[in-house]
C-alpha positions in Angstrom: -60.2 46.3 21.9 -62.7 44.1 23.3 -63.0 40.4 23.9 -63.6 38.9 20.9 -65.3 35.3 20.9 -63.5 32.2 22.1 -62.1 30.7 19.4 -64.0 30.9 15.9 -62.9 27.4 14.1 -59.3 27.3 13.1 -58.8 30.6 13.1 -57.9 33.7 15.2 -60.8 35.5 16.7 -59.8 38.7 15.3 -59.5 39.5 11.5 -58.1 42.1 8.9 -61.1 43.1 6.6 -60.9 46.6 4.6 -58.8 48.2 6.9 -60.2 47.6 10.1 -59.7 44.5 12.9 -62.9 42.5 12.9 -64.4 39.8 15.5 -64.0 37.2 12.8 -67.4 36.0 13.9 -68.8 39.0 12.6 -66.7 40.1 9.5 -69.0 40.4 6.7 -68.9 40.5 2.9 -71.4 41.2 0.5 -73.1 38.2 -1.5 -72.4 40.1 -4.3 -68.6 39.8 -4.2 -67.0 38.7 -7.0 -64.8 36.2 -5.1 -68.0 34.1 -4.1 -69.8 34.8 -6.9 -67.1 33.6 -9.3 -64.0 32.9 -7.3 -62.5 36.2 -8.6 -59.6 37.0 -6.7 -55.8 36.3 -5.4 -54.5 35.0 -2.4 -51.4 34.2 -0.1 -50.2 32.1 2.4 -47.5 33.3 4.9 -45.5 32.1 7.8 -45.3 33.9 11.0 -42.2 32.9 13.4 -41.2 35.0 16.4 -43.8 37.2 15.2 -42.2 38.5 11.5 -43.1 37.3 8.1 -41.0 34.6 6.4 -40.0 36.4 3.2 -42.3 39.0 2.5 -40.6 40.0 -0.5 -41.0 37.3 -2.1 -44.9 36.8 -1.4 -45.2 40.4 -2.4 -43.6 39.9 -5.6 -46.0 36.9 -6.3 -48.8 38.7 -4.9 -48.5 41.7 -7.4 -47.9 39.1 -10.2 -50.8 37.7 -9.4 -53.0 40.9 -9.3 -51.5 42.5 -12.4 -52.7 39.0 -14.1 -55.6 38.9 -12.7 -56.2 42.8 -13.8 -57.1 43.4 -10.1 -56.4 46.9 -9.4 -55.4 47.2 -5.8 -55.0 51.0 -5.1 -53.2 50.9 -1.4 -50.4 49.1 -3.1 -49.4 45.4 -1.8 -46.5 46.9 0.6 -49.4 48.2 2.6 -50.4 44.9 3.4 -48.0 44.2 5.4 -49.2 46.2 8.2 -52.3 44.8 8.0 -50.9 41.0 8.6 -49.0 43.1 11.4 -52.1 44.1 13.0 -53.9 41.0 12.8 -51.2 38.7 14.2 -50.7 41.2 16.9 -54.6 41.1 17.3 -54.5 37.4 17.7 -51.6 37.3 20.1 -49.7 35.3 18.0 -46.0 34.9 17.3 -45.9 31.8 15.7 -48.8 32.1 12.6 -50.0 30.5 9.4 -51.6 33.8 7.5 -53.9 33.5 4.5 -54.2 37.1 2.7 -57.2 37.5 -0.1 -58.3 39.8 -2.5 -60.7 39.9 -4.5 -62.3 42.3 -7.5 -65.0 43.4 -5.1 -68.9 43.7 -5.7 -69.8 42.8 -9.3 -73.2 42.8 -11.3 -75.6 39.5 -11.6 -73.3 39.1 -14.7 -69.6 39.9 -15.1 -69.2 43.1 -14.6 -68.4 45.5 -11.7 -70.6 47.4 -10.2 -70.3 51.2 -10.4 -67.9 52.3 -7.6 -66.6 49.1 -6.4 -63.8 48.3 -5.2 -61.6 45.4 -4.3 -62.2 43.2 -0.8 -59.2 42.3 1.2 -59.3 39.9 4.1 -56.4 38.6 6.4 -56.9 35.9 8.8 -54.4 34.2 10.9 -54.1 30.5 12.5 -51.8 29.4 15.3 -49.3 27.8 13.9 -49.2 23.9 14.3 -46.4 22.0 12.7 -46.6 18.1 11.5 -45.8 15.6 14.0 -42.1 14.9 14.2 -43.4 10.9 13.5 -45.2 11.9 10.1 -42.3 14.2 8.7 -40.1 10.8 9.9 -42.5 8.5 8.2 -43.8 10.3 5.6 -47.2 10.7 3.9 -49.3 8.8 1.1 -50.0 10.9 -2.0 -52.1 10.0 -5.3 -51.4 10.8 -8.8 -54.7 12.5 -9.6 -56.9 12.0 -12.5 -57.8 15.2 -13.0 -55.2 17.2 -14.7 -53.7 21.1 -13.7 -54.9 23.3 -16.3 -52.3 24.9 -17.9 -51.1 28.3 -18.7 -52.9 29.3 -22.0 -56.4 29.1 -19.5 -56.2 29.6 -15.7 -52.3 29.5 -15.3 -51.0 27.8 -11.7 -48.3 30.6 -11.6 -51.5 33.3 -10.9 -52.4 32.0 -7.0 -56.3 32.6 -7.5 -58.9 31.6 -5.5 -60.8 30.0 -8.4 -59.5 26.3 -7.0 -62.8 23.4 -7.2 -60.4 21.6 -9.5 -58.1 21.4 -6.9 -60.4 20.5 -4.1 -61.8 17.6 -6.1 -58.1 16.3 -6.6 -58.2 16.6 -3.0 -61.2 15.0 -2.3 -59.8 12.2 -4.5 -56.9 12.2 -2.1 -58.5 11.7 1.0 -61.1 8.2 -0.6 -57.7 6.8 -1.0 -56.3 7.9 2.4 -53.5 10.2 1.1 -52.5 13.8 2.5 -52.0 15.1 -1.2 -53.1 14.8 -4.9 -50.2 15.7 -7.5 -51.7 16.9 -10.9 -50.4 15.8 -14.2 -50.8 18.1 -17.1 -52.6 17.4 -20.7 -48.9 16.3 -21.7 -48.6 13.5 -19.2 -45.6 15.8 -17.2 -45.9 16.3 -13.6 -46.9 19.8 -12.3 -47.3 19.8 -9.3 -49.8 19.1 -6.1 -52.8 20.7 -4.8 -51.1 22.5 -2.8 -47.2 21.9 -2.9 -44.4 21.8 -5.3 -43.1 18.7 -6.2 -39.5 17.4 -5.9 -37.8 14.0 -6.5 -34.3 12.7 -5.9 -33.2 9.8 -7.8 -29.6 8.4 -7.9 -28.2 11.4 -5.8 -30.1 14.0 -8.1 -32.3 16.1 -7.4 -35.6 16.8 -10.1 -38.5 19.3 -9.5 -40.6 20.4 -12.6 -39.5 23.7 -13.9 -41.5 27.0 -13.5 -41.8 27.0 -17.7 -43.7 23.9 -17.0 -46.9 25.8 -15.5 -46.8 25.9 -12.0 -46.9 28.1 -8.9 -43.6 29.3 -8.0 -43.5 28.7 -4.4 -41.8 30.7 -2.0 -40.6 27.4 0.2 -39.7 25.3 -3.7 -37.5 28.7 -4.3 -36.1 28.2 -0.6 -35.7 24.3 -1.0 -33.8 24.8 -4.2 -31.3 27.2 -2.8 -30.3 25.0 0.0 -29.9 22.0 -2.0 -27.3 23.8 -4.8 -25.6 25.0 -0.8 -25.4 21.1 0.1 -23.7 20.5 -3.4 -26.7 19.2 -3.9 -27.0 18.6 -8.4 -30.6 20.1 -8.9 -32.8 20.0 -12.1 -35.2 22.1 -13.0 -37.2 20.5 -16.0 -39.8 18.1 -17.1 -40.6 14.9 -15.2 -41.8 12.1 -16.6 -45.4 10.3 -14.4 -43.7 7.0 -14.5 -40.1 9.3 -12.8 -42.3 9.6 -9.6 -43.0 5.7 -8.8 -39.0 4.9 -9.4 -37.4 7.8 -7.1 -35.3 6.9 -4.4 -36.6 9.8 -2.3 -40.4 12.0 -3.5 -41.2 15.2 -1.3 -43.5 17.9 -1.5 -43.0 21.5 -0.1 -45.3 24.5 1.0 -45.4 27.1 3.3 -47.3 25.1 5.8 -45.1 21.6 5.2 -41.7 22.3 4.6 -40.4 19.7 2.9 -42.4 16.8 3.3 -41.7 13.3 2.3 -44.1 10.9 0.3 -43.1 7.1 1.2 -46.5 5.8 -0.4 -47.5 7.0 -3.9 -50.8 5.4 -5.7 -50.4 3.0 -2.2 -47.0 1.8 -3.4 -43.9 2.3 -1.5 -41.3 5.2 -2.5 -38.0 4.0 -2.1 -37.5 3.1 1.6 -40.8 3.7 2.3 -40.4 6.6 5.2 -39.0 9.9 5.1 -36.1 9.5 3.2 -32.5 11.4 3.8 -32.3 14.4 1.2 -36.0 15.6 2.5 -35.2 15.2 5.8 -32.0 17.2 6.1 -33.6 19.7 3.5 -36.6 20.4 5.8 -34.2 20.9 8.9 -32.2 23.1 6.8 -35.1 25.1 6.0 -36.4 25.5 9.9 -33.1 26.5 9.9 -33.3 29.0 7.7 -36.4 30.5 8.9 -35.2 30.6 12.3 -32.4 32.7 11.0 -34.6 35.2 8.8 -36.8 35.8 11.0 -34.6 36.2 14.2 -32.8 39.5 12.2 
C-alpha cells in the first residue's frame, strides 16, 4: 500500500469505503447520496483498545436495529463489517481507535426515491484515540439544559442512531455560546432524555437514576456497561423517568458515551452540581469501566 497523505484532519489517512481502503483524501461519494441529500442513513461509534473492538455485539445488535428501522437493506450482512473496521484500523496503524461506521441508502433521485440499481454507501473511518484529561474527568464539565427538545419516538426515534442529527448540532451549538461541553435534551413532556451525544445518569442520596430506554432514547453501549457495574458495586439503580428540576438537585450528574466514559457534570445551566467537581460514584464508575475494557479487550 502506498503512502497515503500526512494526516487528513482528525482522522486516519486511510479509509474503508465500499469494500476497498481509500486515501481518505481521495474517498469519494456521489452528490446524489441519500445521506447528504437527506441525511438518510445509520451510523456507529466504536472503541478500539489494544487493537480489538469494545463490544462488537452489542454495536451490531444496535446497528441492525437501526437498519431494519431505517428499512436500509444492507446485503453483506452487518457481521461483515467487522473486517472492514479490521482493515481500516490496521491501515491506520492504530491500536488504540475511536471508529465511526456509516451507511447510508445510497444514490437516490432529485426526489425521494432510489435510483434504479442503487445500492447502500458504507464508510469507516478511524481516529487516534485521545482520552479526556485526567484534570477534566477530576473536575468535571459544564452542561446546558437545551431548549430545543429530542423528538420522540412516534417521528425520528433516538433509539434508531441516524445520521439525520441538525437538531442535535444546534443543541450543541447552544452548548458551546454558554461554554459547556454538552446539551441534554428534554422531551415535549418536560422528562429528561438524554444529551447530544451521551446518556444521562444522576445519583442523588446514594441512588442512582438514568431515564429508561421506554423513555425514547439511544440505548448506549457504555449506559448498558455503566448500569451493570453499578448493580456489581451494590449500587441501587433506576431506570425511569426524571423529572428537569431532578438534575439541578443531584448530589452527583454524569454523562456517558463511547468516547467519555462516564463523565461528570459539576456545572449545569452555570450552576454548581453538588460539590461542584467530579463527584465519587462517576469517578469510581468510569475507572471501573477502563477497567472493564481493558479486560474485554485483552481476551
Amino acid at each position: 500500500m502506498p503512502d497515503a497523505p500526512a494526516g487528513y484532519g482528525a482522522w486516519g489517512a486511510w479509509v474503508w469505503l465500499n469494500g476497498s481502503i481509500v486515501p481518505a483524501a481521495e474517498a469519494r461519494v456521489s452528490v446524489f447520496d441519500r445521506g447528504m441529500l437527506l441525511g438518510d442513513g445509520v451510523y456507529e461509534t466504536l472503541r478500539i483498545h489494544h487493537g480489538k473492538i469494545f463490544r462488537w455485539g452489542d454495536h451490531a445488535e444496535r446497528l441492525s436495529k437501526s437498519l431494519d428501522s431505517a428499512r436500509i437493506d444492507y446485503p453483506a450482512g452487518v457481521e461483515a463489517l467487522k473486517s472492514a473496521i479490521a482493515q481500516c484500523v490496521e491501515a491506520n496503524g492504530m491500536r488504540e481507535a475511536r471508529v465511526r461506521l456509516t451507511i447510508t441508502r445510497g444514490e437516490g433521485d432529485p426526489g425521494y426515491e432510489m435510483m434504479p440499481g442503487s445500492s447502500p454507501t458504507s464508510v469507516v473511518a478511524a481516529s487516534a484515540w485521545k482520552p479526556l484529561p485526567e484534570e477534566r474527568v477530576r473536575q468535571g464539565v459544564a452542561a446546558i439544559v437545551a431548549s430545543r427538545r429530542q423528538t420522540g419516538a412516534d417521528n425520528l426515534d433516538p433509539a434508531l442512531k441516524a445520521t439525520s442529527r441538525i437538531h442535535l448540532v444546534l443543541a450543541r451549538m447552544e452548548a458551546s455560546r454558554h461554554q459547556a461541553m454538552e446539551a441534554i435534551l428534554l422531551g415535549s413532556d418536560g422528562y429528561v432524555r438524554e444529551g447530544t451525544a451521551s446518556n444521562v445518569f444522576l445519583v442523588k442520596e446514594g441512588r442512582l437514576r438514568t431515564p429508561s430506554t421506554a423513555c425514547g432514547i439511544l440505548e448506549g453501549v457504555t449506559r448498558a456497561a455503566i448500569l451493570d457495574l453499578a448493580r456489581g458495586e451494590g449500587l441501587s439503580v433506576e431506570e425511569g423517568l426524571l423529572d428537569a428540576g431532578e438534575l439541578a438537585r443531584a448530589d452527583e450528574l454524569f454523562l456517558t458515551n463511547t468516547s467519555w466514559g462516564a463523565l461528570a457534570v459539576s456545572r449545569l445551566d452555570g450552576r454548581p452540581v453538588g460539590a461542584g467537581r467530579g463527584g465519587a460514584v462517576a469517578l469510581r464508575l468510569g475507572r471501573k469501566l477502563s477497567d472493564l475494557v481493558d479486560k474485554e479487550c485483552a481476551s
